[in-house]
BAGUFI-711057 format. One record per residue (C-alpha): residue in three letters; x, y, z. Coordinates in steps of 0.5 Angstrom, whole numbers, padded with zeros to 4 digits, always signed. Example, Ala and Ser with C-alpha at 12.3 -4.5 7.8 and 13.67 -1.06 7.14 Angstrom:
2
ALA+0025-0009+0016 SER+0027-0002+0014 
//
This chain:
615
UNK-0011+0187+0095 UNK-0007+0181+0098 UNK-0003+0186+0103 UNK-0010+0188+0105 UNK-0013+0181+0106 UNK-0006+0179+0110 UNK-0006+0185+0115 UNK-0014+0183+0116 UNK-0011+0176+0117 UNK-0007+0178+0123 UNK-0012+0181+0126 UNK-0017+0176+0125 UNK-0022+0180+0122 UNK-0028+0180+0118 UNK-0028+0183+0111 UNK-0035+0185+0112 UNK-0033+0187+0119 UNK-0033+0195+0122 UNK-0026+0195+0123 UNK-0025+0191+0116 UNK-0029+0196+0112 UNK-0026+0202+0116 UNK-0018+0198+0115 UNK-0020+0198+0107 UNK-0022+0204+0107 UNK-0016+0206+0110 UNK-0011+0202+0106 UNK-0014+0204+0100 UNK-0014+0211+0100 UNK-0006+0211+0101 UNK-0005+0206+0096 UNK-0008+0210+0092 UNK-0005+0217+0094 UNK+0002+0212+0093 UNK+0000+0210+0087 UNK-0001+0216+0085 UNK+0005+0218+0087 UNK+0008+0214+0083 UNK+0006+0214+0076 UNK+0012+0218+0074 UNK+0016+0214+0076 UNK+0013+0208+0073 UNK+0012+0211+0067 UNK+0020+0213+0068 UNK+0022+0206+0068 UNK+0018+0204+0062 UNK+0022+0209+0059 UNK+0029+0207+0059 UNK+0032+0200+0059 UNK+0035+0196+0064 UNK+0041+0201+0063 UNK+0039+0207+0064 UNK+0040+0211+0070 UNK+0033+0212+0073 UNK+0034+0219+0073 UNK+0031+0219+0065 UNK+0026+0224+0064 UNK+0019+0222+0061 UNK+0015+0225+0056 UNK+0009+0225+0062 UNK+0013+0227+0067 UNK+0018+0234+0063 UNK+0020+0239+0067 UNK+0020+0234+0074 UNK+0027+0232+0077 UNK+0028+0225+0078 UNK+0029+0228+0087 UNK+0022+0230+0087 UNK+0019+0224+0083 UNK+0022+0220+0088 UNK+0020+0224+0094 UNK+0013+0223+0092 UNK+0014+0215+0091 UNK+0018+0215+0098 UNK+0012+0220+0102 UNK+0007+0215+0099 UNK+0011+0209+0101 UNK+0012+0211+0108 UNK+0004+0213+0108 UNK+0001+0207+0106 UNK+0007+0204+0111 UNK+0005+0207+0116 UNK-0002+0206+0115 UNK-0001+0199+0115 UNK+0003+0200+0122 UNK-0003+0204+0124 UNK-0009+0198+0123 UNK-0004+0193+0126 UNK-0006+0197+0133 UNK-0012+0197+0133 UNK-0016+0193+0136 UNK-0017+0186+0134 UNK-0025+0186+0133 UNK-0031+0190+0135 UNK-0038+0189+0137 UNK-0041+0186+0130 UNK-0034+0181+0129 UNK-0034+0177+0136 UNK-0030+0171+0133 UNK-0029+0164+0136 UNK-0023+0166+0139 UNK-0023+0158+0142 UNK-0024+0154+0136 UNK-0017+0157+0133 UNK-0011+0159+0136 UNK-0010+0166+0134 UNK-0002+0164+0135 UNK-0003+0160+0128 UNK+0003+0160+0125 UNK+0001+0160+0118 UNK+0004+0154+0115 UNK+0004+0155+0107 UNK+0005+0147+0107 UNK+0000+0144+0104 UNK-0003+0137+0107 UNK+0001+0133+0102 UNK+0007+0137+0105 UNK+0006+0136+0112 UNK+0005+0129+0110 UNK+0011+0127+0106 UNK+0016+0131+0111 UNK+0013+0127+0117 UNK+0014+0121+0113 UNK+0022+0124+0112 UNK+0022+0125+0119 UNK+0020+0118+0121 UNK+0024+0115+0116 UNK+0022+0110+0112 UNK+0025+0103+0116 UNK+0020+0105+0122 UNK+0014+0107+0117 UNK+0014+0100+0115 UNK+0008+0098+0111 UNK+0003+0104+0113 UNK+0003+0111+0111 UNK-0001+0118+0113 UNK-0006+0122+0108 UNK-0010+0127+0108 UNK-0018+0125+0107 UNK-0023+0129+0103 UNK-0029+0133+0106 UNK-0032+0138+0103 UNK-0034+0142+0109 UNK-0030+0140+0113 UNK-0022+0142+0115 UNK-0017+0138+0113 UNK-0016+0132+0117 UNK-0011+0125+0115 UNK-0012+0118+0117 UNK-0008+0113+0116 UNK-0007+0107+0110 UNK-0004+0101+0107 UNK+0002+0101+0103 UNK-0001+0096+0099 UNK+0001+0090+0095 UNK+0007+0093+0091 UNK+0011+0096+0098 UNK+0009+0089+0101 UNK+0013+0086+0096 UNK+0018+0091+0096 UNK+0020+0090+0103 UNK+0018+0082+0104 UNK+0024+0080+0107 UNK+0024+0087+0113 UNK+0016+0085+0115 UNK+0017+0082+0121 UNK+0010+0078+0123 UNK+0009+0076+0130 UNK+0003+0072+0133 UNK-0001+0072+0126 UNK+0000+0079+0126 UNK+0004+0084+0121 UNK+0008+0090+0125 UNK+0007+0096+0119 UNK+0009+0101+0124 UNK+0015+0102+0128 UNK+0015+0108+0133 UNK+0022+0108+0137 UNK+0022+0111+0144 UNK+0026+0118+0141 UNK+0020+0119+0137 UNK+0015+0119+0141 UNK+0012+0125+0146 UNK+0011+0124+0153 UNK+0014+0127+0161 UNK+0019+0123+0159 UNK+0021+0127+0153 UNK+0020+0133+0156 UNK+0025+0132+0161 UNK+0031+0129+0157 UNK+0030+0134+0151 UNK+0037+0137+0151 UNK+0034+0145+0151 UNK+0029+0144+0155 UNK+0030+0137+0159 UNK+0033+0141+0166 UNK+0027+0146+0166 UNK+0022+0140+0166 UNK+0025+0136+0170 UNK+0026+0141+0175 UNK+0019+0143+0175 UNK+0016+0135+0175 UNK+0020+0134+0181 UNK+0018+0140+0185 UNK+0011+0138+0184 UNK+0009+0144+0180 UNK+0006+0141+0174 UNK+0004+0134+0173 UNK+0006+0129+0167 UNK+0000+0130+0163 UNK+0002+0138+0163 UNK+0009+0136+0161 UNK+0007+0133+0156 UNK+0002+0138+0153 UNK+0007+0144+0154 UNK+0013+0141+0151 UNK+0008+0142+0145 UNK+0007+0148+0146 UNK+0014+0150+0147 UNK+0016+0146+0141 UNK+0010+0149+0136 UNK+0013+0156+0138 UNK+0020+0154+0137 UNK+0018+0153+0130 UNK+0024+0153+0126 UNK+0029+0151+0133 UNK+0025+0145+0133 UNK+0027+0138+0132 UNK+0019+0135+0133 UNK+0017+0141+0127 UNK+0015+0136+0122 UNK+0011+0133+0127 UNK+0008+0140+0129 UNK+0006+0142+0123 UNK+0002+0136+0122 UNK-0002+0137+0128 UNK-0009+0140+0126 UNK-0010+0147+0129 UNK-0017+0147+0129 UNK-0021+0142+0133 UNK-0028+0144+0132 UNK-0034+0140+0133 UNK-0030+0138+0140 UNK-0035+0141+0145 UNK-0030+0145+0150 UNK-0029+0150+0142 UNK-0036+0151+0142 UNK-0039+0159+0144 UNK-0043+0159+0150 UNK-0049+0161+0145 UNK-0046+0154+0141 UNK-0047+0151+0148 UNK-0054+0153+0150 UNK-0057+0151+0142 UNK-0054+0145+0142 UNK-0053+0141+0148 UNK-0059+0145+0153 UNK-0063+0138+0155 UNK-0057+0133+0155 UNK-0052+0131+0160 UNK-0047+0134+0155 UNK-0049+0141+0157 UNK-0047+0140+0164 UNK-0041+0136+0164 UNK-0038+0141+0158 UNK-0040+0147+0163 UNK-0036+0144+0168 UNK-0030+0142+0165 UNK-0029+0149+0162 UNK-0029+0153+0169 UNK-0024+0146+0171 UNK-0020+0148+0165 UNK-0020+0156+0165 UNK-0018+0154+0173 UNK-0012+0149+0172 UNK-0009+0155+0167 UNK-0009+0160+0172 UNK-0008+0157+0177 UNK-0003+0152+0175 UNK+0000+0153+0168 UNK+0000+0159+0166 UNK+0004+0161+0171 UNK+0009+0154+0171 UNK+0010+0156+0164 UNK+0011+0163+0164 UNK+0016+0163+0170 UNK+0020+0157+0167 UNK+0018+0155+0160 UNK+0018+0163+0158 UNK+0025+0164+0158 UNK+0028+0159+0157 UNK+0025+0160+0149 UNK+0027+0167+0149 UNK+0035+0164+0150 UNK+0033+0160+0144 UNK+0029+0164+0140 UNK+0032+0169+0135 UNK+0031+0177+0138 UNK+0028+0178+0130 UNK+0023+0174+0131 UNK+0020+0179+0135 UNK+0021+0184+0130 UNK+0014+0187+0129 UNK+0016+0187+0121 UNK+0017+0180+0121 UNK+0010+0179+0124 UNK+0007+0183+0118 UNK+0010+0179+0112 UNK+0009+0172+0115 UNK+0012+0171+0122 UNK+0010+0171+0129 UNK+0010+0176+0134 UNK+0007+0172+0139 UNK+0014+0167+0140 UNK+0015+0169+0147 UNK+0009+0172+0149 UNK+0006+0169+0156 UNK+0002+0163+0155 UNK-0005+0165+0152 UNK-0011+0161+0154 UNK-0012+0159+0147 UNK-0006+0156+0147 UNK-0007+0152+0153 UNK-0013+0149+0151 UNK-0011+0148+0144 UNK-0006+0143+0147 UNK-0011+0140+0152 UNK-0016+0137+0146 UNK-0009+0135+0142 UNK-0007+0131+0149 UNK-0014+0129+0149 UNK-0016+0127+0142 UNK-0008+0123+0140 UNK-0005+0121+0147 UNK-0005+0114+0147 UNK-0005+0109+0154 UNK+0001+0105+0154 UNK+0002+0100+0159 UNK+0009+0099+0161 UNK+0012+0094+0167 UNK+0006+0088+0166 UNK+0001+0094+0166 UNK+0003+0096+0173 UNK+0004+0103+0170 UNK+0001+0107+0165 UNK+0005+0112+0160 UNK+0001+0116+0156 UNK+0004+0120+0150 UNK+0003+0122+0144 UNK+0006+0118+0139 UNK+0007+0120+0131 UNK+0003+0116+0125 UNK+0000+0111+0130 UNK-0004+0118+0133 UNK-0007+0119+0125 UNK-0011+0112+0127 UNK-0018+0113+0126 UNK-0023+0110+0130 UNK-0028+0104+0129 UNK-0032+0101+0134 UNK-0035+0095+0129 UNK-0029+0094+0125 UNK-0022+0096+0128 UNK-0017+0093+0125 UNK-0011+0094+0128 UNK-0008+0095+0136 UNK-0003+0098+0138 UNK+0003+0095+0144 UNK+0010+0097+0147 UNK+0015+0092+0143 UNK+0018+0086+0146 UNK+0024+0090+0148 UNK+0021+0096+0151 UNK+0024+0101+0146 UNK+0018+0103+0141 UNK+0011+0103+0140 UNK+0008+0098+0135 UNK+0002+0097+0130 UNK+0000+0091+0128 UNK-0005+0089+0124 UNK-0008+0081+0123 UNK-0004+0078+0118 UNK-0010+0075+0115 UNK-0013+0082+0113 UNK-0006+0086+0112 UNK-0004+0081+0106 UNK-0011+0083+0102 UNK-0010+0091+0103 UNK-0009+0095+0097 UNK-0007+0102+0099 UNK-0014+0105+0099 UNK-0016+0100+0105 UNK-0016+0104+0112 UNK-0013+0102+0118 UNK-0017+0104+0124 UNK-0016+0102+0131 UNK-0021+0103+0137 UNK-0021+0109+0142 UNK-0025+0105+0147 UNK-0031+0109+0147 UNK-0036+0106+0151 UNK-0042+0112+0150 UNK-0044+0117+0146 UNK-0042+0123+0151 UNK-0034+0120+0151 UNK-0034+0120+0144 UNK-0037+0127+0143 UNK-0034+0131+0149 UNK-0027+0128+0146 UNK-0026+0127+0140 UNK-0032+0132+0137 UNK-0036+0126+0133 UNK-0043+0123+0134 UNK-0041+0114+0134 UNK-0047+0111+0130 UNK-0045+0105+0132 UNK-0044+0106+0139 UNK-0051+0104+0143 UNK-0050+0107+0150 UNK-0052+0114+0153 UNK-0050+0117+0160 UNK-0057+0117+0164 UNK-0058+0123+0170 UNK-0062+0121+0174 UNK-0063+0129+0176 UNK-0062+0135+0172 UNK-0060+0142+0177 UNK-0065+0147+0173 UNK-0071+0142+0175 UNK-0074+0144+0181 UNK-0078+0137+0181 UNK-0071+0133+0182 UNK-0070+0137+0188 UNK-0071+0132+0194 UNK-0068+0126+0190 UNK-0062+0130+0189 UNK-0062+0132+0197 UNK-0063+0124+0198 UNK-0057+0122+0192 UNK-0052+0127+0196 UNK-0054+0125+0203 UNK-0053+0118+0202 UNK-0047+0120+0198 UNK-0050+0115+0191 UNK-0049+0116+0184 UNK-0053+0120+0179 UNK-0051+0118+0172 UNK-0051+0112+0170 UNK-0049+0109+0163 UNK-0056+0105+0160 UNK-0054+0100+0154 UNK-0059+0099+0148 UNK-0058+0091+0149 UNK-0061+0092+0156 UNK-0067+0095+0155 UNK-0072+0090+0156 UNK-0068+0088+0163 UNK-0069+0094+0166 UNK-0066+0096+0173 UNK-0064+0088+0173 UNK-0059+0090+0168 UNK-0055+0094+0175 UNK-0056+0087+0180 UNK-0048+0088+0180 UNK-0048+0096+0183 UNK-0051+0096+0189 UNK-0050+0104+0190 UNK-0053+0105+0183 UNK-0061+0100+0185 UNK-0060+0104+0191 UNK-0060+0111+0187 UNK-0066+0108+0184 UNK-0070+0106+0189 UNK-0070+0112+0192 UNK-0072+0115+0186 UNK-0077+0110+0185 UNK-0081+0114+0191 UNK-0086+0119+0191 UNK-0090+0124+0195 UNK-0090+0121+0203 UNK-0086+0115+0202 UNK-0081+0121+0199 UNK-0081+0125+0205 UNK-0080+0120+0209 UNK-0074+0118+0206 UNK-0071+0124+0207 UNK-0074+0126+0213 UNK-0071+0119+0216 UNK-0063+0121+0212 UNK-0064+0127+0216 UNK-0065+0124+0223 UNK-0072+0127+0224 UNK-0073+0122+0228 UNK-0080+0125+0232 UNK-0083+0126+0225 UNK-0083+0119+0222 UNK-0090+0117+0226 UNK-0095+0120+0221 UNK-0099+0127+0224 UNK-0107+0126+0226 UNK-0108+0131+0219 UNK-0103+0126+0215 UNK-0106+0121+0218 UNK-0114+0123+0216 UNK-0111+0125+0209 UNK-0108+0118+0208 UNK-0114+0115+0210 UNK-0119+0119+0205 UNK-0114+0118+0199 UNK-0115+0111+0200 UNK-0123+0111+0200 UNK-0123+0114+0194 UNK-0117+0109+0190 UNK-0121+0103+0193 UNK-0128+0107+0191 UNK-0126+0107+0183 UNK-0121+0101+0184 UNK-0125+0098+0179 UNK-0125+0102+0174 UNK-0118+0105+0174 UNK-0115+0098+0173 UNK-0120+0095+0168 UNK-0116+0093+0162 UNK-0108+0095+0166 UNK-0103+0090+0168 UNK-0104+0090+0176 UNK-0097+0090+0177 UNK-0096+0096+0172 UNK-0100+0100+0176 UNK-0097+0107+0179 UNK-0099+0110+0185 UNK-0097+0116+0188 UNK-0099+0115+0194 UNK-0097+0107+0195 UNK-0092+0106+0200 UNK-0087+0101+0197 UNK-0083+0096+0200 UNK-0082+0092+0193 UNK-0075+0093+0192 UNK-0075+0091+0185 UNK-0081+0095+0183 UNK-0078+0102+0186 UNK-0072+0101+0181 UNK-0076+0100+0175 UNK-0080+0106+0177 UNK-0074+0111+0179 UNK-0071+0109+0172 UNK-0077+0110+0168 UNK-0077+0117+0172 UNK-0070+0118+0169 UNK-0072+0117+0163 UNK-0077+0121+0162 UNK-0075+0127+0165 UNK-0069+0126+0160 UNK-0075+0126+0154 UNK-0078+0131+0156 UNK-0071+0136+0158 UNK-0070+0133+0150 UNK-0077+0135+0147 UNK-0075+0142+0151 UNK-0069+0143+0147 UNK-0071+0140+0140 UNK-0078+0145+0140 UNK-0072+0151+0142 UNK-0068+0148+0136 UNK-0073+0149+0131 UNK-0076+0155+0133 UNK-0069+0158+0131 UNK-0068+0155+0125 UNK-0074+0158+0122 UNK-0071+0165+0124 UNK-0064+0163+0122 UNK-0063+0169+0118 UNK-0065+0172+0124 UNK-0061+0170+0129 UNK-0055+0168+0125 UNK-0048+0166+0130 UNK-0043+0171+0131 UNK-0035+0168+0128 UNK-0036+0162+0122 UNK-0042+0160+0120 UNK-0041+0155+0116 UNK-0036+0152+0123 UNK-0043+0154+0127 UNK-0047+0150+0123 UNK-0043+0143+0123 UNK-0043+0144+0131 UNK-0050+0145+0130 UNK-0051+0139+0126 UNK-0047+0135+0130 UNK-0051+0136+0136 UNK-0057+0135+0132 UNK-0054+0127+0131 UNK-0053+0126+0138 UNK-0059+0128+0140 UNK-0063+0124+0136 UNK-0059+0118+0137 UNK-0060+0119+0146 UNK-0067+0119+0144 UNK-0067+0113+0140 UNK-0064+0109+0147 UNK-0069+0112+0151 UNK-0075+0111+0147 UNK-0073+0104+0147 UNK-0072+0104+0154 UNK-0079+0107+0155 UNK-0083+0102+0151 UNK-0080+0096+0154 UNK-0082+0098+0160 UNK-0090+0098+0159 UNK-0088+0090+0156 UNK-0083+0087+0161 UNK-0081+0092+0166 UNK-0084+0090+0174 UNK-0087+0096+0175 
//
């Protein structure tokens, strides 16, 4: 049965699968033919002691030879070998078992290590004098993969290493990363199997430094056993995923639909399938590629040794798995250093420190290029580092300045954070048309980002950005006002002047306002009071309108994607996802908590805007 499910494993197939249900049939079948086979010699060997030739006759067995017994055995060993041969050509899955081939890369190695055990071989391979008073374990989640954050050493080790603990500036350093350490272009270029390759490659313009980084990874984690970063490989996580650019597009279109999210997801990945064929793919078959078959072993190949625990795939072409594999990895651990006095930026991927996780409210720790430029710090206040036991957390800050950065990158919804990105037009709606035209001609932005702590100020919160008031006022516009606008943008000239018919119709639209003036004003605010038809000249009133616009489509793009929502979990029986369920669910779930915290932001906007805004 473990054989059964190890084959299945390869291939990455369901059990409950076609192709799973027709292998276990398969297998089953000749193992039974083999056992079978078999039985005399078992019985055989039961027979005799340790001593005996197997060659002994039993009682069950008279009058068989010991040649045709083993005959038997060797037809039925080599039957159900040949099956388990047969099974790994076929294909790896079929129209009912689609898995989410993007959320793990079916080059996974497999690694038998437990979380502790990749823990304590990274703190081995660190060493002790530059793990100083911090170390790295795993946190428990119960529907969740394995993720690690990062700990005090508590009391006991602080005592133990009083006279090593170095405090500077009223903070205490309680990681040491030297530059030999840490992962970057840099590395890449100066690595003693790979560092000609990269450097060609960088000089030639071919990659740029980001890339390099992300494919040394690469080569590393294929190099497996040849490499010097393997105990940092193998603590790296192999999934990510509720990191959006994972998801199905089925995934995509559940829970990001109505959302800025779902555009900036849709584009990146068309951006990332580009980059890859274009530019990556090629740099690392072409360079990478053979330089790795130097150095692996030709075994590693073999196709026995991808059955019982190797990897077949150690010098195969670059999959697009594996590319995005190492660009979310980049994206959720490189760190920015500023080197040179902040004039230069160093990104990189720097061991243990990358294993902080993030607090908006409460970091506690930062980050720095030590005094003498030769390793990356970090330090806690003194303060709050004398009083942490070994169960106390140390947490940096990711820079998260919204809820999209935090969800499009890390793949988790921030409750402290209080900023939404606001598009002020949406390409599936036909009645943000004419202000998209007018935002592209004039060439103004279309999103901005709204703070919670600005709700009541309005537009007066973007004095500072004349480009963002301008997008505003123009999508404070309506009807002929609007019109002209764009008329005016496209320098029709002539057509400014309103026509006799335009003129007549203004005429007849302003005796009907200033019949039921009287009645359609009666208990409103005069300054609240919106017109379609008004021609505007108050700047400031039109940028309150056009936010109050934004807001409201973004609502209702909302409400579109809630009511969808709910209609698929009534028949969630029915309209299951295809590949892990229970992965599909917690994306779902997740998405479900960033809609709910865009709509709250919103909302507040919404209602201060009856109560404060100029309108």
């Amino acid at each position: 049965e473990m054989f059964f499910k190890r084959l299945l494993l390869i291939k990455n197939h369901n059990y409950t699968s076609n192709d799973g249900k027709k292998a276990l049939l398969l297998f089953s079948s000749l193992f039974l033919h083999g056992k079978r086979s078999s039985n005399s010699i078992s019985n055989a060997y039961r027979g005799c002691s340790s001593s005996k030739s197997f060659s002994t006759v039993s009682p069950n067995n008279a009058g068989k030879s010991s040649s045709e017994q083993h005959r038997r055995f060797l037809g039925g060993g080599l039957a159900a070998l040949g099956g388990a041969l047969a099974y790994y050509s076929l294909p790896t899955s079929d129209e009912n078992d689609e898995n989410d081939r993007l959320a793990k890369d079916p080059r996974d190695d497999r690694s038998s290590l437990t979380p502790h055990e990749k823990v304590a071989k990274l703190h081995h391979f660190l060493g002790d004098e530059n793990r100083i008073l911090a170390h790295a374990k795993p946190l428990k989640s119960a529907d969740a993969p394995v993720h690690f954050g990062l700990f005090s050493d508590g009391e006991i080790s602080r005592k133990e290493k009083r006279r090593s603990v170095r405090k500077e500036s009223g903070e205490t350093i309680v990681l040491n990363v030297p530059d030999a350490y840490i992962v970057s272009a840099s590395t890449a270029a100066s690595d003693e199997d790979l560092g000609e390759t990269f450097t060609k490659m960088l000089d030639e313009n071919k990659i740029d430094t980001r890339q390099a980084t992300q494919m040394f990874v690469l080569a590393q984690r294929r190099l497996k056993s040849e490499s010097g970063w393997k105990a940092y490989v193998d603590f790296l996580p192999r999934r990510m995923d509720l990191v959006p650019m994972f998801w199905t597009e089925r995934e995509i279109e559940r829970g990001l639909k109505g959302t800025v999210l779902y555009e900036m997801v849709k584009t990146q990945k068309a951006r990332l399938k580009e980059e890859y064929e274009t530019v990556v793919k090629d740099a690392f078959d072409a360079n990478v590629l053979p330089k790795l078959k130097e150095i692996i072993p030709s075994s590693s190949s073999s196709v026995f040794v991808s059955l019982f625990g190797g990897n077949a795939n150690d010098t195969s072409p670059l999959s697009f798995e594996e590319f995005l594999w190492a660009k979310a990895l980049f994206w959720t651990r490189a760190l920015t250093i500023p080197i040179e006095n902040g004039r230069v930026i160093v990104e990189a991927l720097v061991p243990l420190v990358d294993a902080c996780n993030h607090s908006t409210k409460k970091p506690n720790a930062r980050y720095q290029l030590s005094n003498d430029l030769k390793s990356v710090e970090l330090r806690v206040p003194s303060k709050i580092e004398d009083n942490m036991t070994s169960e106390d957390e140390i947490k940096i800050t990711y820079g998260v300045e919204n809820l999209e950065r935090a969800f499009f990158t890390y793949g988790f919804v921030d409750e402290d954070v209080m900023s939404t990105i606001l598009p002020f037009v949406w390409s599936d709606d036909e009645d943000t048309k004419t202000y998209s035209s007018c935002l592209d001609l004039k060439r103004l932005p279309k999103i901005v980002q709204l703070d919670l702590e600005n709700a009541k100020k309005g537009a007066s919160a973007f004095s500072g950005d004349p480009e963002v008031r301008e997008a505003l006022r123009i999508l404070g516009m309506q009807g002929e006002q609007l019109a002209m606008e764009l008329r005016a943008l496209l320098g029709v000239k002539e057509t400014l002047a309103l026509t006799p018919a335009e003129r007549i119709s203004k005429q007849e639209r302003a005796n009907q306002r200033k019949k039921g003036r009287l009645f359609s004003s009666f208990g409103r605010s005069k300054k609240n009071t919106v017109d379609a038809d008004e021609i505007v000249t108050d700047h400031r009133r039109l940028e309150n309108r056009g936010l109050k616009r934004a807001i409201e489509t973004a609502l209702k793009h909302l409400d579109e994607t809630d009511e969808s929502e709910e209609k698929i979990g009534k028949g969630e029986e029915n309209n299951k996802e295809k590949g892990d369920p229970t992965t599909s669910a917690r994306r779902m779930e997740e998405a479900k908590r960033y809609r709910k915290k865009v709509r709250e932001i919103l909302q507040s906007y919404l209602e201060a805007s009856s109560k404060h805004w100029k309108l």
